[in-house]
N, C-alpha and C positions, 0 to 999 in steps of 0.2 A: 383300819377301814378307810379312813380318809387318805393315807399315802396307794391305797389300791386305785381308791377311788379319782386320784391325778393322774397316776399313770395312764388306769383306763383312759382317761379324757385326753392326753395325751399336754398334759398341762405339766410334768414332772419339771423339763426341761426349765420351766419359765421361772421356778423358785429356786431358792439358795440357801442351805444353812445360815445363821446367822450367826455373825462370829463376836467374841464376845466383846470388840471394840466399838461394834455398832449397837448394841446392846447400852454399851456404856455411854455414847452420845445418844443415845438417845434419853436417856435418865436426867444428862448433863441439861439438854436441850430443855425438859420437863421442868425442871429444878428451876431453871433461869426466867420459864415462859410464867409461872408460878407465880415467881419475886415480881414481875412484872404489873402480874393480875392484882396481886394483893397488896399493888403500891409500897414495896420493898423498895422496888430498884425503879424511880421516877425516870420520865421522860429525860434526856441531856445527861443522867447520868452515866458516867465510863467503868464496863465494865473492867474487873482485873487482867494483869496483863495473861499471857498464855500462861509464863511459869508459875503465879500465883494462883490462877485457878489448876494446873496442874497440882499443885500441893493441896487445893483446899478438896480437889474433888479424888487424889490421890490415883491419878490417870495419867497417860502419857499425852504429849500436845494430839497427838494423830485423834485422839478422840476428842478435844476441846475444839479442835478447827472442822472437825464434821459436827459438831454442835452449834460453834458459832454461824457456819453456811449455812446451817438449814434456818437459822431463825433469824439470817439475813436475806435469805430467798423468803420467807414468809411476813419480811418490811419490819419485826419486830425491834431488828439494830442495822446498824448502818457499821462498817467498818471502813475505814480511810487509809492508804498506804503510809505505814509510818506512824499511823496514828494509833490510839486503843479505842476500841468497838464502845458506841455509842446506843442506850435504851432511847426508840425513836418516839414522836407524839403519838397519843394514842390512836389520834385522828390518821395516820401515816400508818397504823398497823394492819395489815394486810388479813385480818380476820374472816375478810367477805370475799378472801380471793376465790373461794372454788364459784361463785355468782360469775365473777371476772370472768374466771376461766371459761365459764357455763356458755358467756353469753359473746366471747371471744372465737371459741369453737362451735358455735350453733348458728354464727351471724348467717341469716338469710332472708328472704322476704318476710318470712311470718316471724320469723324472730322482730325482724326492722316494729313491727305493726306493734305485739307486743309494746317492747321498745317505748315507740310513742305513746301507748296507751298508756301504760304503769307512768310516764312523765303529768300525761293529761289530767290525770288521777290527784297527784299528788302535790303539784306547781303551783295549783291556786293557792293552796293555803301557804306553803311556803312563803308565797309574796304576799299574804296576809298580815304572815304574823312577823317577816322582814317588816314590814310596813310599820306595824305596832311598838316592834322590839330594837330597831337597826340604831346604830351613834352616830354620831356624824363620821368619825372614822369609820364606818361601811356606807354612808352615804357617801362620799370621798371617793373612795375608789369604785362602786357603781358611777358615777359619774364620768372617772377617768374611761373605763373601757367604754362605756357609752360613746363620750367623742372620740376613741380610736375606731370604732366602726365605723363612724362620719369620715375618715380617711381617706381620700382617694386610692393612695396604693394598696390599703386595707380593701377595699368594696372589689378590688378585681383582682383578688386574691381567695380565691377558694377556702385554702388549706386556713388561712389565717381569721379569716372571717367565722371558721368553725372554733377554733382557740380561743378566741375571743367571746363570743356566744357563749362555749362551755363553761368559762370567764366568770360572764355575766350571772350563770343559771348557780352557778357552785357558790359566787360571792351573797347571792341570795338565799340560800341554805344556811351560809353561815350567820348571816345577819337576822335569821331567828331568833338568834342564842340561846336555840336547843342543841346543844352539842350533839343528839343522837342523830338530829336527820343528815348533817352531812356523812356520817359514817354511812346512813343507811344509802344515801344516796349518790356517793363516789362510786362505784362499779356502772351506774346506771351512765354517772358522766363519764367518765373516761373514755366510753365508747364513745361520746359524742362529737369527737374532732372526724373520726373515722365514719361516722355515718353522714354526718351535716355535710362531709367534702362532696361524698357519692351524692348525696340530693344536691347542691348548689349547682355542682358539674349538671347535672342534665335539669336544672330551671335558669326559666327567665325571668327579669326584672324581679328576683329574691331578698336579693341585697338592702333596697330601699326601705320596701315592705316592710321586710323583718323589724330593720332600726327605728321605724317609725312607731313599731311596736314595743319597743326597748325604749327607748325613750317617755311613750306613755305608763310605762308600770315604773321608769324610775320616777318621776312627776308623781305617781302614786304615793310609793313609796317614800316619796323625799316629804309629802307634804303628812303623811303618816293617815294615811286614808288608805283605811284595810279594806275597803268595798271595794273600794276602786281599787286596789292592786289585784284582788284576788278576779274580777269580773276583766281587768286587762289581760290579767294572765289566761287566763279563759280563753281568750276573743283570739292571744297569740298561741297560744296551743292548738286550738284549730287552725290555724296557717301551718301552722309545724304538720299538722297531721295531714292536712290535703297536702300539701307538698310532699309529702312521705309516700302518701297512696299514691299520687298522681307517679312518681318517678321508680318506685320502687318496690311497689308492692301489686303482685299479681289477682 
């Protein structure tokens, strides 16, 4: 019924037998992401070499290195020339790629809007609970990119002024020390070099603005005053958002 039913639609051509080596990385692949899950096989640890998981999983290498690629394309290990394949941090595991993907392939005006909204939403309290929870080791470095955006070659630099910002926004997730929101909230950043260029490119006097607002939520944050970080954050998310509408959004 259903191979009638591809034909009909004229989908035959598009699928393939499965041979039984892709069968078997993928099991390989299952087995490994598993160890992972269930803190077997910890962060930094090195997987075995090829020929040792050839014996343990009683396969030829052709199925252990379409195993290893795929669960190096989905950030699980990191592989080095020369070297043996590494279980990456969890926070590095690319679990939220199809979002990525989502929000990679759909980039447009109403996406952009989205975008800032789910940001507007969710920022104040991150600098809340930054504010409450952060060491001075994350006040340190919120500081350090703060005065890189004070930079002159930084402020009339587009591309970098968005690196920097993303910087800012991610090193503030972490300084929660809820491990889950930066996971949750990496797809959201990673756009944000590529979207913060398009908007700087077509505003004026941005640059200043912005830092001035960066500056006031690290003063928040540094003095550990969650009102004031979450009501700073506030005040600069609407800048981020009329800037966003004003440039890019129809």
């Amino acid at each position: 019924m259903f191979v009638g039913l591809w034909v009909d639609l004229g989908m035959s051509s598009s699928f393939k037998q499965l041979r039984q080596k892709n069968k078997l990385s993928k099991e390989i692949e299952k087995q490994i992401e598993d160890s992972i899950r269930n803190k077997i096989l910890l962060p930094g640890d090195e997987l075995p070499s090829e020929n040792e998981l050839c014996k343990v999983f009683g396969v030829s290498r052709t199925a252990i290195r379409e195993a290893i690629h795929m669960l190096g394309t989905r950030g699980l290990v990191t592989t080095k020339r020369g070297k043996k394949t590494v279980i990456n941090e969890y926070h590095e595991v690319l679990n939220l790629s199809p979002i990525q993907f989502y929000l990679e392939s759909n980039l447009d005006d109403k996406l952009i809007r989205h975008w800032i909204d789910i940001r507007a939403t969710l920022e104040p309290t991150l600098a809340r609970l930054a504010a409450l929870n952060r060491s001075d080791e994350d006040l340190a470095h919120l500081k350090d990119i703060v005065n890189k955006l004070d930079l002159e070659e930084n402020i009339k630099n587009g591309e970098s002024i968005a690196i920097l910002d993303n910087n800012f926004h991610s090193s503030i997730a972490d300084s929660t020390k809820n491990p889950i929101f930066p996971i949750i909230m990496k797809p959201i950043y990673d756009m944000m070099p590529k979207i913060k260029t398009m908007v700087i490119n077509k505003s004026i006097g941005v640059f200043e603005f912005n830092n001035e607002e960066h500056q006031t939520i690290y003063k928040c944050i540094a003095n550990k005053d969650g009102d004031g970080a979450f009501l700073s954050m506030v005040n600069h998310m609407k800048s981020a958002t009329k800037h966003v509408y004003e440039t890019h959004v129809s």
